[in-house]
Steps between C-alpha positions, in 0.01 A plus 500: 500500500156428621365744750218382813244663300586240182173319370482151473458377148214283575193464658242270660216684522278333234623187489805240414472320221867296624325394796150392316785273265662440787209339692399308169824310524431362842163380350645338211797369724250312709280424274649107461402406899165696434311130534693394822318810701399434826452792720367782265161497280568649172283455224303753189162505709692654848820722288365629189270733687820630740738541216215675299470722804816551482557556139233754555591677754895569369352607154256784695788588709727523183244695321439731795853534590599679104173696541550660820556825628855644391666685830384892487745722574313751644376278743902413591618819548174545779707178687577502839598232748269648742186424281571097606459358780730436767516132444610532105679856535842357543528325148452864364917546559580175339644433154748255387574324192694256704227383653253516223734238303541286764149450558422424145762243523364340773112559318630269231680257680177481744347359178699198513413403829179237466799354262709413780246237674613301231795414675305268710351188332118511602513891362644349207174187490269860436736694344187570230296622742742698668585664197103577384470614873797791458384630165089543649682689828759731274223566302196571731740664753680736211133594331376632857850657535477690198106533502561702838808711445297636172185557700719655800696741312657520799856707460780371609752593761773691296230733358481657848905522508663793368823388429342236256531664125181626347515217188534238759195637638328503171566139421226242354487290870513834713107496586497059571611492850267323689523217527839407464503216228860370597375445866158333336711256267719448669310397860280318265769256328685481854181375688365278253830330475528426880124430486573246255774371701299485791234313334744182395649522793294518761792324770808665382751643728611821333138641411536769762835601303306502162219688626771779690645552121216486347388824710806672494546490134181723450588698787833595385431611159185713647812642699682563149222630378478797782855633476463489096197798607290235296225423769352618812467275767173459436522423131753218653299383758190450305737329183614253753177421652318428154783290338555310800118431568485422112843264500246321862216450279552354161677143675234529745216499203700195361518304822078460473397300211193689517618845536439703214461853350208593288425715265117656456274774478620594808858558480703232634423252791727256684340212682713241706329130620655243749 
């Protein structure tokens, strides 16, 4: 029988590939009422530069993430909860698997959410655009996820708890916790799906309710994500503040049919006209 200390058999740190197929389906799903838009501006000139952005940055964070720093265990045994702050020293007695699976349920579920504004009719009118909107916020918001935790090297919680065994310790994701990339995702996917909500209905009664959900979600699985010894506050904090900021933006760039993100000499630009 599994003991708390049982590892998960897989991972989200460098990616999904079900929720990149996943997110392709809602595109081709709404691709046939792609000419009835009427809200959103998609088109090549505005999207090709986000989802190259985004293609971009989830390849370096890929590529980052398998060359990183493996966990030193010299460095572990040197641990103690005192060396954190007071703030993030209480996830350093947390570990459950319990927790750690229920989260990743809820991470891949989140996914599914921009698919459930097609329950309403004018969602379903730019069901393209919705679609092309989800895969440029997975994809920006999981490239700075990864992108950071490699750069971080930040160890998470368990290390610092010695009940946790040593090859748990020693694992491939046991230097990626911050930020957390299920609070990220998920707050991204959960706010851009009551954004887009929002958006098409600008009158509607229960938009107070959708917007409530749409913040708990996020805020629950950062939750999850604590008592698994996963994340520090911090790591969860800062996860929820970038995917939900990122999950704000891309409908908002879409709204203007003159907001756009260019590429240059410079790096990247975004410029917005009214």
């Amino acid at each position: 029988m599994p003991n708390k200390f049982s590892h998960i058999p897989f991972s989200t740190s460098h990616g999904c590939p079900l929720v990149y197929l996943f997110l392709l389906i809602l595109v081709l799903n709404g691709v046939v009422s792609y000419a009835q838009q009427e809200s959103y501006h998609v088109s090549f000139k505005k999207d090709a530069p986000i989802i190259g952005v985004g293609i971009g940055l989830s390849t370096l964070g890929i590529i980052l993430g398998n060359n990183a720093d493996k966990a030193s265990i010299a460095e572990i045994n040197n641990f103690d909860p005192s060396m954190l702050s007071a703030f993030d020293r209480g996830a350093a007695s947390n570990f459950s698997s319990t927790a750690q699976t229920i989260s990743d349920v809820i991470l891949y579920t989140g996914a599914t959410l921009p698919f459930i504004t097609y329950f309403s009719h004018k969602c379903r009118i730019e069901g393209a655009d919705v679609g092309i909107m989800a895969i440029e916020t997975f994809l920006i918001t999981n490239g700075l996820t990864n992108i950071t935790k490699s750069l971080a090297k930040r160890y998470r919680p368990y290390n610092y708890n010695p009940e946790v065994p040593i090859e748990v310790k020693l694992s491939g994701g046991s230097r990626l916790s911050f930020f957390s990339g299920h609070a990220s995702n998920t707050a991204a996917m959960s706010f851009l799906a009551a954004q887009v909500y929002t958006d098409l209905h600008p009158d509607a009664d229960n938009k107070y309710l959708i917007w409530t959900v749409a913040a708990t979600v996020p805020a629950v699985i950062s939750y999850l994500r604590y008592e698994a010894g996963k994340h520090f506050p911090t790591d969860l904090i800062t996860g929820y503040v970038v995917g939900a900021s990122i999950g704000l933006l891309i409908p908002k760039i879409h709204m203007s049919e003159n907001a756009s993100l260019l590429l240059g000499g410079h790096g990247v630009n975004f410029s917005m006209k009214f």
